[in-house]
C-alpha positions in Angstrom: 0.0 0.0 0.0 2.8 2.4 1.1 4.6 1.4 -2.2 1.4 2.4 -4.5 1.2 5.9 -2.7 4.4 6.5 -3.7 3.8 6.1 -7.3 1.4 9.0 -7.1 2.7 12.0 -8.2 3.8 14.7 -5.4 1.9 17.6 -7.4 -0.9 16.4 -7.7 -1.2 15.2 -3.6 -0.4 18.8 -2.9 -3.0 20.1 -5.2 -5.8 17.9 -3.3 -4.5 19.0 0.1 -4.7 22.7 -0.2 -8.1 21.9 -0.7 -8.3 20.8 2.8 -5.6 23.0 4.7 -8.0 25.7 5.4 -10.1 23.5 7.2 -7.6 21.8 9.3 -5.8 25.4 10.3 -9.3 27.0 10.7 -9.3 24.3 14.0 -12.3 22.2 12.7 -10.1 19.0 13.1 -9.8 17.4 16.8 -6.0 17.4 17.5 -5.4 13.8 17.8 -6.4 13.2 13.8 -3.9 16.6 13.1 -1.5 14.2 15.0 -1.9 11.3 13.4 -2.4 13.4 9.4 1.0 14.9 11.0 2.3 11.5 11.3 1.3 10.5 7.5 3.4 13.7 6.4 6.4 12.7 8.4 5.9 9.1 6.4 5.3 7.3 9.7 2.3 5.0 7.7 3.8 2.0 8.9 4.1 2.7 12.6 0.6 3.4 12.4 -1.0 0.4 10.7 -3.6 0.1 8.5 -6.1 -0.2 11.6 -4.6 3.4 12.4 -5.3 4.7 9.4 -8.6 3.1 9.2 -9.7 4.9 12.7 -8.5 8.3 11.1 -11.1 8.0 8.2 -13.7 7.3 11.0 -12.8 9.9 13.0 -11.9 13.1 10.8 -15.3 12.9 8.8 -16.7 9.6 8.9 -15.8 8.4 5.7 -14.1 4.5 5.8 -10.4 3.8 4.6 -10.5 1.3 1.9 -7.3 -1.0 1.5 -7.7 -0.5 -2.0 -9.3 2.6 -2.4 -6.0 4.3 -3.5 -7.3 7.6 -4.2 -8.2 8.4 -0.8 -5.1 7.4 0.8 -3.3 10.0 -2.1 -5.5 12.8 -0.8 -4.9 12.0 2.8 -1.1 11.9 2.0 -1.0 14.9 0.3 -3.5 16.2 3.1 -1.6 15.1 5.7 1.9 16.9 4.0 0.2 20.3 3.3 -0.9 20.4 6.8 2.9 19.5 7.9 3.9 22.4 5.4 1.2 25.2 7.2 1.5 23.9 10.7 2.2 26.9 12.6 5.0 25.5 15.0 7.8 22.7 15.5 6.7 19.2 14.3 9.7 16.9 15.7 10.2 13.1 15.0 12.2 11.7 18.5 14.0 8.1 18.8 14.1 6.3 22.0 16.8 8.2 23.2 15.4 11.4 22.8 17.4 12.4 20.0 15.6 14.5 16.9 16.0 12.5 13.6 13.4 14.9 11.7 12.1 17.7 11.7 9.1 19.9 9.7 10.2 21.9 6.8 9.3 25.5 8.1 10.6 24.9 11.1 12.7 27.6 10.3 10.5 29.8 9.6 8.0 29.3 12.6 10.1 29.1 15.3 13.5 31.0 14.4 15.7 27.8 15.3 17.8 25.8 12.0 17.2 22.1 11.9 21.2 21.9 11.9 20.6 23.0 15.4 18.0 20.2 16.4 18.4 16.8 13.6 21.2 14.6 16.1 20.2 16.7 19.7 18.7 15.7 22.7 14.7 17.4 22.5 15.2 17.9 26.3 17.9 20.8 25.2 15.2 23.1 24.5 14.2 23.3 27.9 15.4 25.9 29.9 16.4 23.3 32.3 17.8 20.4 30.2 18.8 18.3 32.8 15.9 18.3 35.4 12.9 20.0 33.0 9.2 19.9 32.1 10.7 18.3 28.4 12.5 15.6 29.6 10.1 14.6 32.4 7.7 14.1 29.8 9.4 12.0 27.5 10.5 9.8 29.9 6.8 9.4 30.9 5.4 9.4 27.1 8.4 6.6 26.1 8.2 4.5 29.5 4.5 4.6 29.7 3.4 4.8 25.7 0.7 7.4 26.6 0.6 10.3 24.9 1.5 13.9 26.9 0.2 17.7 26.6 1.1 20.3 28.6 3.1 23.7 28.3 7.0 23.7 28.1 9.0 27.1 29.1 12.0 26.2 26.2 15.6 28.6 25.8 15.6 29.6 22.2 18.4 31.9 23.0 19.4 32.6 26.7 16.9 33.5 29.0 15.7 36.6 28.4 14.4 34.5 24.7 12.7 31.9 26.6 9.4 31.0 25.2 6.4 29.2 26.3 5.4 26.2 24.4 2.2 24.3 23.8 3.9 20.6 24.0 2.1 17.6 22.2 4.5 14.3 22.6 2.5 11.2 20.6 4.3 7.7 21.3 4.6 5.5 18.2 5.6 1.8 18.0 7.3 1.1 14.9 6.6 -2.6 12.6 10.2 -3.7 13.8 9.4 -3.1 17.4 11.8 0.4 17.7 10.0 3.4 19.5 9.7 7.0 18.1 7.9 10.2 19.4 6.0 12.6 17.1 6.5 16.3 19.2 4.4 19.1 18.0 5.1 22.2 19.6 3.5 25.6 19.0 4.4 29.2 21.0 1.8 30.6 22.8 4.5 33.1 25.0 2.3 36.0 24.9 -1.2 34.1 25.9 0.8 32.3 28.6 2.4 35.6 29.9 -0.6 36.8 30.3 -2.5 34.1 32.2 0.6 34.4 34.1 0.1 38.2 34.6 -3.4 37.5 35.3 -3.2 34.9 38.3 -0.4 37.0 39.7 -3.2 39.7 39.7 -5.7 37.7 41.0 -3.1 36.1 43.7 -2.1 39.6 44.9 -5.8 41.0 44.9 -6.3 37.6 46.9 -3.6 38.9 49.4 -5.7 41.9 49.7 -8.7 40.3 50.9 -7.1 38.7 53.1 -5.7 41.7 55.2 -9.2 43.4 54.9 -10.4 43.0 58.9 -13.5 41.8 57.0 -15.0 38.6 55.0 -15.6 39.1 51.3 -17.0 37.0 49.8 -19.6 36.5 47.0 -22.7 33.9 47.3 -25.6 32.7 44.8 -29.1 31.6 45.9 -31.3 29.4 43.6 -35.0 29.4 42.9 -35.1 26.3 45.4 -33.6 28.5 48.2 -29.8 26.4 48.3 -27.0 28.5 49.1 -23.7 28.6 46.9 -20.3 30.6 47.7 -18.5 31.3 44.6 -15.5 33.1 46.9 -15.2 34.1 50.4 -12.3 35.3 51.9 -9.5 34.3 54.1 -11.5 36.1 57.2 -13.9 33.6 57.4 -11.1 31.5 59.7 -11.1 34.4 62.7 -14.8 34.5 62.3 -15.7 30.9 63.1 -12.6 28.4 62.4 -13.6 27.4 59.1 -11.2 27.9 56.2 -12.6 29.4 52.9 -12.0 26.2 50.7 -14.2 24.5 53.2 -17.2 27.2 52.5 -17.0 26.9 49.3 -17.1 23.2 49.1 -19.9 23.0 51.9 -22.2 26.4 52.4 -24.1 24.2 55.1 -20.9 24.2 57.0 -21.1 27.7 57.0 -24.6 27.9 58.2 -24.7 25.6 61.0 -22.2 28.1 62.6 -25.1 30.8 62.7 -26.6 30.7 66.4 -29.9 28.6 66.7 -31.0 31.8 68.3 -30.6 33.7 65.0 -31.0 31.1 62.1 -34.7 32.1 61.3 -33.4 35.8 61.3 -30.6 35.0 58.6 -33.0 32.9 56.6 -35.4 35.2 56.5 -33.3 38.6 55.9 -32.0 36.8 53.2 -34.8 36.0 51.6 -36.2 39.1 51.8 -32.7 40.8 50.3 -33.6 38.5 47.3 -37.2 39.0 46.5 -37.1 42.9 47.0 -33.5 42.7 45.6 -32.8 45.7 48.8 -29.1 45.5 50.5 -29.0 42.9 53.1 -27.9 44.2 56.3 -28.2 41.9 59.6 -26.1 41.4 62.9 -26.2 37.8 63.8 -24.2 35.6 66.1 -21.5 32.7 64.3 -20.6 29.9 66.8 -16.4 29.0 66.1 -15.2 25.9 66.4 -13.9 26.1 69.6 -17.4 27.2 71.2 -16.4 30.8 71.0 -19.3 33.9 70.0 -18.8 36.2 67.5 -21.1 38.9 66.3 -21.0 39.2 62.9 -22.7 42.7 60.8 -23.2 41.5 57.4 -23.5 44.0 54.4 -24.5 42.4 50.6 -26.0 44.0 47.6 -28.2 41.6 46.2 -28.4 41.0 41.9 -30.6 39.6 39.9 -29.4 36.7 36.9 -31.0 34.7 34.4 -33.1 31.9 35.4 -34.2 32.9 39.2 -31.0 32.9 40.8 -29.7 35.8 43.1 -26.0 36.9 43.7 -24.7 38.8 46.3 -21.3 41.0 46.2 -21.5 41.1 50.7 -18.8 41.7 53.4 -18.8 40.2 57.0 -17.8 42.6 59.9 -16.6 41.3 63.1 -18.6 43.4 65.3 -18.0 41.8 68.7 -16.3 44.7 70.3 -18.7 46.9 68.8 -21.4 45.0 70.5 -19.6 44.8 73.5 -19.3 48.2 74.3 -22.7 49.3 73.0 -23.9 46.7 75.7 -21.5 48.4 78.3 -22.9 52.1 77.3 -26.5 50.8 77.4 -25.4 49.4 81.0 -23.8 53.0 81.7 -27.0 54.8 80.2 -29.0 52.8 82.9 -27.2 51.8 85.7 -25.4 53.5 88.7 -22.0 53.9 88.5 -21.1 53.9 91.8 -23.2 50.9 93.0 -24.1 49.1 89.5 -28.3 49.2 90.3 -30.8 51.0 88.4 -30.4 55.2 88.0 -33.6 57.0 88.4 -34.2 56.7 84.6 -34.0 53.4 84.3 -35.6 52.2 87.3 -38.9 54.0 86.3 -39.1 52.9 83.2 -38.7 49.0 83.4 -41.3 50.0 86.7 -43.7 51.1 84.5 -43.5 48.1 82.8 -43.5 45.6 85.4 -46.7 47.8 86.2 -48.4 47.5 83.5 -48.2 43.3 83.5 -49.2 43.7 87.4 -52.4 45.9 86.1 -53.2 43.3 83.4 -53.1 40.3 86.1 -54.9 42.8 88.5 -51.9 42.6 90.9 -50.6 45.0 93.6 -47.0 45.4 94.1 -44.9 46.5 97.3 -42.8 49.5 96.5 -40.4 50.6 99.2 -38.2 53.5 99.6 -34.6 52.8 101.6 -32.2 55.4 103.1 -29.0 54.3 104.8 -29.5 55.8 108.5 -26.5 58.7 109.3 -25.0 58.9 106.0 -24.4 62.1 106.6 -22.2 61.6 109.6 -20.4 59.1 107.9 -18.7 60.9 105.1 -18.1 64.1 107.7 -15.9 61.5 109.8 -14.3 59.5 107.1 -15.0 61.2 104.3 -16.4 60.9 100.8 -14.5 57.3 99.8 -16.3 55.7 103.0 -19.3 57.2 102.2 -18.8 56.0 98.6 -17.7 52.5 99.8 -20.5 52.0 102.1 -23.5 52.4 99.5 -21.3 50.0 97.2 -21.2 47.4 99.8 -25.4 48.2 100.5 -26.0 47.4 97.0 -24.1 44.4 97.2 -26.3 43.1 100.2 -29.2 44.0 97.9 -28.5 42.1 94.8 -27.9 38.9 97.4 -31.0 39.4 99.5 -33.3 40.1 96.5 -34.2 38.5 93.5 -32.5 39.0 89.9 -36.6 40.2 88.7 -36.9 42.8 91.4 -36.2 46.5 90.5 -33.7 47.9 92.6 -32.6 51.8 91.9 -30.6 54.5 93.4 -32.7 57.9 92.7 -29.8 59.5 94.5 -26.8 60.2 97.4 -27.8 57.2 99.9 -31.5 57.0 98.4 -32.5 53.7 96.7 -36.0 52.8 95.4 -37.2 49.1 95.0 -40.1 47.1 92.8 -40.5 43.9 94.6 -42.1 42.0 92.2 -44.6 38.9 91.6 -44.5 38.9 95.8 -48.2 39.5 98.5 -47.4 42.4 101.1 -46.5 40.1 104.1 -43.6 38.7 102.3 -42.6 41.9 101.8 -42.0 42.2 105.0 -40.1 39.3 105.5 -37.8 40.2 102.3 -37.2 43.8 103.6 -36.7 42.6 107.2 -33.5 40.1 105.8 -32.4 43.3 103.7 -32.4 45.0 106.9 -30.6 42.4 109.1 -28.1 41.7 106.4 -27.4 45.6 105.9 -26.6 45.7 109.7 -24.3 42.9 109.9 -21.8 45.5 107.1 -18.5 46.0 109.4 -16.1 48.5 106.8 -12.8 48.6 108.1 -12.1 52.6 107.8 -7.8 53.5 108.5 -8.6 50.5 111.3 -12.1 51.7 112.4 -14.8 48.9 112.3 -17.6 51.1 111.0 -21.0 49.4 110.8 -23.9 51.3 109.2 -28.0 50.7 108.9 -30.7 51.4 106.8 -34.5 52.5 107.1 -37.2 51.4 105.0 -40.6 53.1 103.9 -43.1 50.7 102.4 -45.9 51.0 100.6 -48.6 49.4 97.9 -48.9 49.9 94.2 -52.5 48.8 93.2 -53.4 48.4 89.6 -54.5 51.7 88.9 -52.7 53.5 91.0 -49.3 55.5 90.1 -45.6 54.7 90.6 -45.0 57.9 91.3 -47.5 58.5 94.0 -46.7 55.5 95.5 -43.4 56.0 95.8 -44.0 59.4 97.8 -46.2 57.2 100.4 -43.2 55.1 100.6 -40.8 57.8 101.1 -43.3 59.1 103.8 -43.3 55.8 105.4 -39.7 56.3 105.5 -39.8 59.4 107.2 -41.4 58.3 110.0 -38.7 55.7 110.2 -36.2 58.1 110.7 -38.5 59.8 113.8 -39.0 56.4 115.1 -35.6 56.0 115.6 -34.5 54.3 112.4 -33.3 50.9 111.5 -36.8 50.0 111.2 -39.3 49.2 108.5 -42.8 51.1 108.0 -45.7 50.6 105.9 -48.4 53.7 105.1 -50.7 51.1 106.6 -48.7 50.1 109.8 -47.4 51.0 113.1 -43.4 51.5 113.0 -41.6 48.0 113.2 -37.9 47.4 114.3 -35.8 44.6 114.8 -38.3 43.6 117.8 -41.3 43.7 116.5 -43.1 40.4 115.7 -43.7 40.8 112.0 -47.5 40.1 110.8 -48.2 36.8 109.3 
C-alpha cells in the first residue's frame, strides 16, 4: 500500500490538500487526527497500521479507509503533508533516546531555530532546564508509559531573556520492527501564557488583599429552590468561626450551622427578603467557632438579579464583637449607677412602669419601698467621701444577694434607693425587707482600722393596679420618714405601726 502511494505523483497530492488546509488550520479537526495526518506527512504510515489509518477515516469525517481505495489514501497523504507544510509550530520526530532525527520543513520559519541546530540533539535541550525540565520529564513518561503527553514547556531559544512558552504535544509510536519514536508538536503561545501568568499573579495579589481586609468578602448565589452557593469568600472567614474558605465553598451548610440557633430564622429570612425585593442585606447575627467561642457578625451584601431565578450577592462580613460589647457596656452605663451598679432613676422607672403594666393586666398589687441608709451624713463628715462612697457600694451588694435578679432595685440619689418587689403578697414583703435589713446591719467597713457598721431605714408601701408609681413611691418615702422619727433601722408601711428589729412581723 505504502509502495502504491508513492507512485502518485507529489503535485498532484499537494493540489488535493490545499483543498483541505483551510479547514484543518481553521481548527475544525480534533487534535489527535492533526496528530496522526501529521504523522502520515512525516511518512510514519507504517508505525501506524492500516487499523490506524482506518480509525483516522472514522474519525476526521466519517468516511471509511479502503485498502484498496487508492485515491483516498493520495489525498490524505497529500492532506496530511500540506498540513505538515502550514503547521504553525515545530513538528519533531524523536527516537528512544530522545534524540531528533526529523524535523518539519518550516521549522525555520516558525520558530527561528535551524534544523542543523536540532536533527542529532537531545529534544530535552530546548528546555530551559535540560537536565531536570518539564521536556524531559515528559518523555521519559510518554516513552516509559506509551501514553501520549500535553502540557506547556517554558524552552531557551536563546538565553533567557528569549525563553518561550510552548504548547507541548508528545504522541508515542511503536514502529513494525518493534523500535520506538515520538511525534512532538510544539507551538508558542509566549504572549497568551504571559498573560494568564500576569493574570493569576493579579488575582493572587488581589487575593492577598482580601485577606488583610479586617472583614469577609465573599460573594454567594441563591437558587430558585432556596440552596446557598459561595462562589469566593475570603480568608477572614477562619477568625470568624474556624472554618477555612476552601471548606465554605465546598460546603455552604458548614457555614450555616455556625449561625446561632438563636438567629438562624433571622438570617433565613433577611436573606430571603434581600432576594425578592432585591434591597441591601444588612443583619447582625451571632457565628458559633469551632472552639465554642461567640462572635457577632454585621453582614453587608448587595443583592443581583441573573438569568433563570438565581440571586447573587457582592457582601462583606464585619466582626462586630467589640462593637457589641461596648454598646452593651454604654447601654449598661446609660442605665445603671456607676457607683453601686443598680438601676439610675431613669432606668428604674421605666422598666417600673412596665412591670406595672403586667401587674395591672393580672390585676396585681405590688410593694414599692423607699430605703435610706441611717447617718450617711455623719459618715462621710468623719471619714469622708470614699467611706461614704464605699459604704453604698457594699449596700448594694447586700441588695442584689437578698433580692431576686426580677426585682427592680434603683438608686434615685446620694444614699437613696428605690425598689419594685415583684410577683410577691405584702407580708412577704415584709419578711424580704426585714432580711435586707438584718443583712445591711451585719456590714462592718474597716475605715484606717475603724470597724464602721452602718444601717438602713425602710418606707413601704402598695402599688394597686390603677394606682401610680410615682404616687406610691411618695407614700413610701413618707413611710420612710417616720422611720427616721422612730428612731431608724426599722421598716414602716403607710398602713402600719413602726416595726424594728423587735417587733413580731404580721403573718
Amino acid at each position: 500500500m505504502n509502495a502504491n502511494a508513492e507512485q502518485v505523483p507529489k503535485d498532484r497530492r499537494r493540489g488535493l490538500a490545499r483543498r483541505w488546509i483551510g479547514i484543518a488550520i481553521a481548527g475544525s479537526l480534533p487534535v489527535g487526527v492533526a496528530v496522526v495526518l501529521l504523522e502520515l506527512a512525516m511518512g510514519l504510515g507504517p508505525a501506524l497500521g492500516l487499523s490506524g489509518l482506518t480509525l483516522l477515516g472514522l474519525v476526521a469525517g466519517g468516511f471509511r479507509l479502503e485498502r484498496r481505495d487508492l485515491g483516498r489514501q493520495e489525498r490524505d497523504q497529500a492532506f496530511a503533508r500540506e498540513l505538515l507544510h502550514h503547521y504553525p509550530g515545530a513538528v519533531m520526530l524523536v527516537d528512544g533516546e530522545g534524540v531528533v532525527r526529523q524535523v518539519c520543513p518550516q521549522l525555520e520559519q516558525r520558530t527561528g531555530l535551524s534544523p542543523e541546530s536540532l536533527l542529532g540533539r537531545r529534544l530535552a535541550g530546548l528546555d530551559v532546564d535540560p537536565l531536570d525540565g518539564t521536556l524531559k520529564h515528559a518523555l521519559d513518561d510518554c516513552l516509559a508509559s506509551g501514553e501520549p503527553w500535553q502540557g506547556v514547556v517554558r524552552c531557551n531559544t536563546g538565553g533567557d531573556a528569549a525563553s518561550t512558552y510552548q504548547e507541548a504535544v508528545l504522541q508515542p509510536l511503536t514502529y513494525p520492527d518493534g523500535s520506538l519514536r515520538v511525534l512532538v508538536l510544539m507551538r508558542d503561545i509566549t504572549q497568551a501564557w504571559r498573560s494568564r501568568l500576569a493574570d493569576q499573579s493579579e488575582l493572587a495579589h488581589l487575593r492577598h488583599l482580601l485577606g488583610q481586609v479586617p472583614a469577609v468578602v465573599y460573594q454567594s448565589c441563591r437558587d430558585p429552590r432556596g440552596r446557598l452557593t459561595f462562589f469566593h469568600i475570603s480568608e477572614g472567614i477562619r477568625t470568624l468561626c474556624g472554618l477555612t474558605p476552601q471548606a465554605v465553598l465546598d460546603d455552604p451548610e458548614r457555614l450555616l450551622e455556625r449561625v446561632h440557633p438563636d438567629d438562624q430564622v433571622a438570617v433565613e429570612a433577611s436573606v430571603a427578603r434581600s432576594a425578592v425585593g432585591l434591597k441591601l442585606w444588612h443583619l447582625e447575627f451571632r457565628l458559633i467557632s469551632l472552639d465554642g467561642s461567640e462572635r457577632w457578625v454585621e453582614g453587608l451584601a448587595m443583592p443581583e438579579r441573573l438569568a433563570g431565578g438565581y440571586t447573587l450577592w457582592h457582601g462583606v462580613l464585619f466582626d462586630a464583637t467589640q462593637r457589641k460589647a461596648s454598646e452593651e457596656q454604654l447601654g449598661r452605663l446609660a442605665y445603671t449607677d456607676s457607683l453601686t451598679g443598680v438601676l439610675n432613676r431613669r432606668a428604674f422607672f421605666e422598666r417600673g412602669a412596665d412591670v406595672h403594666a403586667q401587674a395591672r393586666r393580672q390585676r396585681r398589687t405590688l410593694p414599692v419601698a423607699m430605703l435610706d441608709l441611717d447617718h450617711f451624713k455623719q459618715l462621710n463628715d468623719r471619714f469622708g467621701h470614699a467611706a461614704g462612697d464605699l459604704a453604698l457600694q457594699f449596700f448594694a451588694e447586700v441588695c442584689r444577694e437578698s433580692l431576686r435578679p426580677y426585682d427592680l432595685l434603683g438608686r434615685l440619689g446620694g444614699e437613696e434607693f428605690a425598689l419594685l418587689l415583684v410577683d410577691t403578697e405584702v407580708d412577704d414583703a415584709w419578711v424580704i425587707l426585714d432580711r435586707l435589713r438584718e443583712a445591711v446591719g451585719a456590714i462592718e467597713l474597716d475605715l484606717g482600722g475603724h470597724g464602721v457598721r452602718f444601717s438602713v431605714s425602710i418606707g413601704l408601701a402598695c402599688l394597686p393596679p390603677e394606682g401610680s408609681l410615682e404616687a406610691t413611691l411618695s407614700a413610701a418615702d413618707q413611710a420612710l420618714y417616720q422611720a427616721k422619727q422612730a428612731g431608724r433601722n426599722r421598716i414602716v408601711s403607710v398602713r402600719e405601726r413602726p416595726v424594728d428589729a423587735s417587733t413580731t412581723l404580721p403573718h
